[in-house]
N, C-alpha and C positions, 0 to 999 in steps of 0.2 A: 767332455761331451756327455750330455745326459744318455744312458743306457733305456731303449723301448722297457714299457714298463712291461710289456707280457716277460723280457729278458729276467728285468729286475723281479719279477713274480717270481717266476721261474727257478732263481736262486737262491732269494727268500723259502721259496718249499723244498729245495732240494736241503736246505741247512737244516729247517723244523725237524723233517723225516731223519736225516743222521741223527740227529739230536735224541729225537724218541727214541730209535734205536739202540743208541749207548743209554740212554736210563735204564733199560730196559734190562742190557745185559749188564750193567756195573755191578757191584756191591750195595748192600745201602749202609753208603759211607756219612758223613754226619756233617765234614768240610770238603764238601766236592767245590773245585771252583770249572765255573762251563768258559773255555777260551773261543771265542769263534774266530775262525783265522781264513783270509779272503787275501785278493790282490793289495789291498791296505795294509795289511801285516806280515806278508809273508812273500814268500819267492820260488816259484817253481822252476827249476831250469835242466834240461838235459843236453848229454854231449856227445857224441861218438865222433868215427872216424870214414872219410870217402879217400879210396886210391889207397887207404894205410896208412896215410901220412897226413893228409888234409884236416884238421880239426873241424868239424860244426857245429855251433850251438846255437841251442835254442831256448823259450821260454814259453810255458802256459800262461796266458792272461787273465784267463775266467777260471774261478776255481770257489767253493765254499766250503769250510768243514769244521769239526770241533776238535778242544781235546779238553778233554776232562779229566781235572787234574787232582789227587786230595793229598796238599804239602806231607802230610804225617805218613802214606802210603802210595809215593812216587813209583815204586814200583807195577802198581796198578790204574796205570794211566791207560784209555782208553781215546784211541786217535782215529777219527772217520773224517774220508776227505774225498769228493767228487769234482774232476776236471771235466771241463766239458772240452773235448779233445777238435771240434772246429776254429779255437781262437788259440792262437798261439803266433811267437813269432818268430823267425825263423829267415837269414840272410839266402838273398840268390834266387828268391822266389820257393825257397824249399815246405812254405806252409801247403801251399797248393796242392805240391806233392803227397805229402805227410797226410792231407784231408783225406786222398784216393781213397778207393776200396782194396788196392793192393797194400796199403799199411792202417791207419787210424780208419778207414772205413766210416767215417764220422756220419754218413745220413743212416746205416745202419745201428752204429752202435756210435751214441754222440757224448757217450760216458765213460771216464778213464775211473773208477773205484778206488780205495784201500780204505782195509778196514782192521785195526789192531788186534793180534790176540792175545799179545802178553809182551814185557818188557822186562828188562834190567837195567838197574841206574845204579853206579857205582858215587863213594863217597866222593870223587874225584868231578865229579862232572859226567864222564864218558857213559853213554849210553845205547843198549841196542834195542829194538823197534820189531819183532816178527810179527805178520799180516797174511793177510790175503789181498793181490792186485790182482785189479778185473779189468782185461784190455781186450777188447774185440769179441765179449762176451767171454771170452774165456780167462779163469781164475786160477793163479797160479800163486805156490808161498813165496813172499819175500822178505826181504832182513831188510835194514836201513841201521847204518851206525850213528853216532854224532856225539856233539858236545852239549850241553848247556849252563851256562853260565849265567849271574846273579849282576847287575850294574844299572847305573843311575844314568837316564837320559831327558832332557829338559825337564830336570824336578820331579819325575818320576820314576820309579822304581819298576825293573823289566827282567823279562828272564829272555837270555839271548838265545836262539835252538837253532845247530847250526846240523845238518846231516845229510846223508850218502848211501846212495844204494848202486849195484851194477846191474842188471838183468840182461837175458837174452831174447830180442826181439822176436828171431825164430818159436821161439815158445811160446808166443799169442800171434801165430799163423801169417807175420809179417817177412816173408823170404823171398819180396822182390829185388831185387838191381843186386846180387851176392853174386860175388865177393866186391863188387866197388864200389858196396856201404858197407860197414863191420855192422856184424851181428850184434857186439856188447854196445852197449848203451847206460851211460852214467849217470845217476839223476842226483840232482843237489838241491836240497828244501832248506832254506833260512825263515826262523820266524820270531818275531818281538812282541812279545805276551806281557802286557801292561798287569802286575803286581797291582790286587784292592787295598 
């Protein structure tokens, strides 16, 4: 289904602005390559627990961001990424929920943030991600670990980004229905960035 073009505007300016952004703070690197990574490339999903035991998960739908990458100085990758926190999905009717003003608050604040401040990428693959996440207007630092890996998919050459963060929802003012939602919350981003 075609997306309202004010929608598809919308997403288009929220990518430009990340983008200027990170030019703006990078280096001036000489082989920067720009990834723009959206629901076509990538995967937002989070998980926690209700009663203790009950698994839930979920997925952002709408999402735009870059990462900017220069092979020779992998360490200075530079990752901006905006959710728009009203489109998500989410079993048992729990999107609904999740919209309220008692958690995502989405007609007040209808943007989930991160914005990279530095990284390590070891020879192995494994890498860690420290930022800034802005949930409900408020911005708090987080880590994200992962992997990324180098492989060939229909004739094309990909770098596969697989990674993980936990956070506590209490700390961007979301402490409805506790204790029979858990506080922690697991978020897992996968993304496939097509090699020039």
């Amino acid at each position: 289904m075609r997306r309202p073009r004010s929608t598809a505007l919308r997403g288009g300016l929220i990518g430009l602005f990340w983008a200027a952004c990170l030019l703006r703070a990078r280096p001036a690197w000489a082989g920067v390559i720009d990834y723009p990574i959206g629901p076509d490339s990538a995967d937002i999903r989070f998980h926690t627990l209700v009663a203790g035991t009950v698994p839930v998960d979920g997925a952002f739908t709408r999402f735009a961001g870059h990462i900017l990458l220069d092979p020779a100085h992998p360490e200075a990758v530079r990752i901006a990424v905006t959710v728009m926190d009203d489109a998500m999905d989410v079993p048992f009717g729990g999107a609904s929920m999740l919209r309220a003003p008692a958690y995502f608050d989405y007609r007040r604040t209808p943007e989930i943030r991160f914005t990279s401040d530095h990284a390590a990428i070891g020879a192995d693959g494994q890498f860690t991600v420290a930022g800034q996440l802005t949930i409900r207007g408020v911005t708090r630092p987080e880590e994200l670990a992962g992997t990324v890996t180098r492989s060939r998919r229909d004739g094309v050459d990909v770098l596969q980004v697989a990674a993980h963060g936990r956070l506590d929802r209490t700390e961007f003012g979301m402490v409805a229905d506790r204790p029979l939602i858990a506080d922690g919350v697991t978020l897992r981003i996968t993304a496939t960035l097509r090699l020039p």
